[in-house]
N, C-alpha and C positions, 0 to 999 in steps of 0.2 A: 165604168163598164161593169156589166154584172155577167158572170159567167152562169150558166146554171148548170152546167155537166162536164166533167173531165177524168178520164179512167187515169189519172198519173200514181195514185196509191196501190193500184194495180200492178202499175207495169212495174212502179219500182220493188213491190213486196214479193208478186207473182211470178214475172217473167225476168227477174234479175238485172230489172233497168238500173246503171249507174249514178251514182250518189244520192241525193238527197232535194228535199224541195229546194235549198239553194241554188245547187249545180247538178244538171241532171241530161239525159241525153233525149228526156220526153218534150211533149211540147209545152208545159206547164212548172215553169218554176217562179220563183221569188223577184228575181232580175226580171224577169218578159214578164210576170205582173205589171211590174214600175211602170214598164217602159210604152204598158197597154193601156195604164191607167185604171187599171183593174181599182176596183171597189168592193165586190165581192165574188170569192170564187166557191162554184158550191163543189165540192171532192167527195165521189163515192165511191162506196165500198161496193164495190162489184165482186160479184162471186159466177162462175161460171160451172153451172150445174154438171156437165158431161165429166167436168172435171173431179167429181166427188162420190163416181157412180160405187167405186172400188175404195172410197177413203173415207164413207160415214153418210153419204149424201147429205142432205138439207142440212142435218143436225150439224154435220163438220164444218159445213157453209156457215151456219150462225156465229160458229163459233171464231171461225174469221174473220168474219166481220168484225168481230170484238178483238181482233189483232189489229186490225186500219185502225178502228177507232184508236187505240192506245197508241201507232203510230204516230198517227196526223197529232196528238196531243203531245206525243215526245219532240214533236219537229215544233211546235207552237214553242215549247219551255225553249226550244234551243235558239229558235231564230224570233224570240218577242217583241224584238224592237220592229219587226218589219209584219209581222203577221198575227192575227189573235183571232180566236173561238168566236162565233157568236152563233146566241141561241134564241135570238129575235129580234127586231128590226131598230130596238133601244140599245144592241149591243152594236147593231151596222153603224149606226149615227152615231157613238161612243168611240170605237175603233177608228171610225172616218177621221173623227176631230183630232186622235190623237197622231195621225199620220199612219196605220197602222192599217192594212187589206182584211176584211173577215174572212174566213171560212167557215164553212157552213156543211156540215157533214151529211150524206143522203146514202141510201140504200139502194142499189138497182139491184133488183131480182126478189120481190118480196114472195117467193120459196122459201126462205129461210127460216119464216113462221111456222111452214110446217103444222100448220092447223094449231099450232098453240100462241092463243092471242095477250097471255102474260108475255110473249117474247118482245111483242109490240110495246107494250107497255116498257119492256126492258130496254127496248132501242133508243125510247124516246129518253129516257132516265141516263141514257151514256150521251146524250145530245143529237142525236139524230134528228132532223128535222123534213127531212121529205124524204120520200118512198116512192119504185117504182113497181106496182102490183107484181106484174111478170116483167120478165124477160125474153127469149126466144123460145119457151120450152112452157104445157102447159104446168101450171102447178095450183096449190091448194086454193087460192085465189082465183085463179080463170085461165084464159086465153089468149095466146101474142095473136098478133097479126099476121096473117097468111093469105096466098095467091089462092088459096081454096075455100071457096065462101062457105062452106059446111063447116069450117072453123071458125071464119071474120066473123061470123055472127051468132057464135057462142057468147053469152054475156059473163059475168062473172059468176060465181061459182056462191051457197049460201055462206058459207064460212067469210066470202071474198067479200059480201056486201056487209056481213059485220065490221070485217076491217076496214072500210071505205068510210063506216059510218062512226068505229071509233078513229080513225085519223081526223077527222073530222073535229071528234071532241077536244083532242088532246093540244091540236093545233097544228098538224103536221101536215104539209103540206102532200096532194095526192098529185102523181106524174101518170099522165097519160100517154106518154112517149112507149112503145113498142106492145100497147094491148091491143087484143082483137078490135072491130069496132063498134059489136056487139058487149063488149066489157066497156067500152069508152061508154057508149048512151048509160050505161049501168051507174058508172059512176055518175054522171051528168043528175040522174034519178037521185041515187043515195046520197048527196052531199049538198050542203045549198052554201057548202064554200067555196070562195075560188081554187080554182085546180089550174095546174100546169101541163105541158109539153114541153120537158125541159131538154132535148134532142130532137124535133123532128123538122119537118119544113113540109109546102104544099104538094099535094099529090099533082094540082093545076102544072105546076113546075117541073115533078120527076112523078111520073104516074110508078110508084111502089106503093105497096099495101104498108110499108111503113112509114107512110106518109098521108098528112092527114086532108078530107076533104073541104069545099069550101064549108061545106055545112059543121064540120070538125070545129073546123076553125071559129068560126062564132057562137057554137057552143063553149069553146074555151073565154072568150071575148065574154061572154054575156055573164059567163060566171063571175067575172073580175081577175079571171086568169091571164098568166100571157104563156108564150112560144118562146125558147130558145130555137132560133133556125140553126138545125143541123144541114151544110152543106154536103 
């Protein structure tokens, strides 16, 4: 099994959830890997903007983010026999053989750039490997998703389609899980890699605007991306 999204570095850094990837009282640890047959699990560093209005915003959030990362690395050195890094699909099949679950570090909320596109480049240099433009809130990138079409069809932003198009370059995977859907065709444009939706499921299913349409959907397909279904 391949997970592509889990807020557990969150809960345990942010909201004071109990112990560690081993034992922990979230829904993602080391044990209920095993036992899932987990293969790889992607764990992002989520930062939640409201939360940063009074504490630095964006810039505090980067810097955050660069607390997870050092986390999830400190939990790697502690628990190695059961978990390891990986930073591309030769480290997935490495870690596989050795009995050993990857993780695979991602960014939800790419606010944290902040209009400064070295930071991108810095993400990817601490092992970041996928991004999710926005979040709920708009930022230097673009547009979430909203019941108000004078927003669903804002696309991204120009700063947002440089980032689109160096993720691109770098290798980093782009998530289209909670953008406008005017920012989704954006990206669809700017990239001729495959991209993901690594939370959402069909709108066919639960008619939310954060859920994607059939035609979403085969846009993600055609690029050589997939869906993680969020229920």
């Amino acid at each position: 099994m391949i997970d592509m999204h889990c807020d557990t570095l969150w809960k345990l850094i942010d909201l004071d959830g109990q112990g560690d990837l081993m034992k922990n009282d979230c829904h993602i640890s080391i044990p209920s890997m095993k036992k899932a047959g987990t293969v790889v699990q992607l764990f992002a560093c989520f930062t939640k903007a409201a939360d940063y209005k009074k504490k630095g915003g964006y810039d505090a959030a980067f810097v955050h983010v660069q607390d997870m990362v050092r986390y999830l690395r400190q939990q790697q050195e502690r628990y190695s026999e059961d978990l390891a890094l990986a930073y591309s699909w030769n480290d997935v099949d490495r870690n596989d053989f050795a009995g050993r679950i990857s993780a695979i570090m991602t960014v939800e909320e790419g606010g944290i750039l902040n209009g400064h596109m070295e930071r991108l480049e810095e993400l990817y240099q601490h092992g970041i490997r996928l991004m999710t433009p926005v979040w709920n809130y708009e930022n230097c990138i673009g547009y979430p998703n909203s019941r108000k079409k004078s927003v669903m069809w804002k696309g991204l932003k120009p700063f947002g389609k440089e980032v689109i198009e160096r993720m691109g370059e770098l290798g980093m995977i782009i998530d289209v899980s909670h953008l406008s859907e005017g920012g989704f065709f954006d990206v669809a444009k700017h990239t001729d890699k495959p991209f993901v939706a690594s939370h959402s499921c069909a709108r066919a299913l639960c008619d939310h605007p954060r859920n994607l349409t059939d035609d979403q959907l085969r846009r993600v397909a055609e690029s050589g991306g997939v869906v993680g279904v969020n229920f």
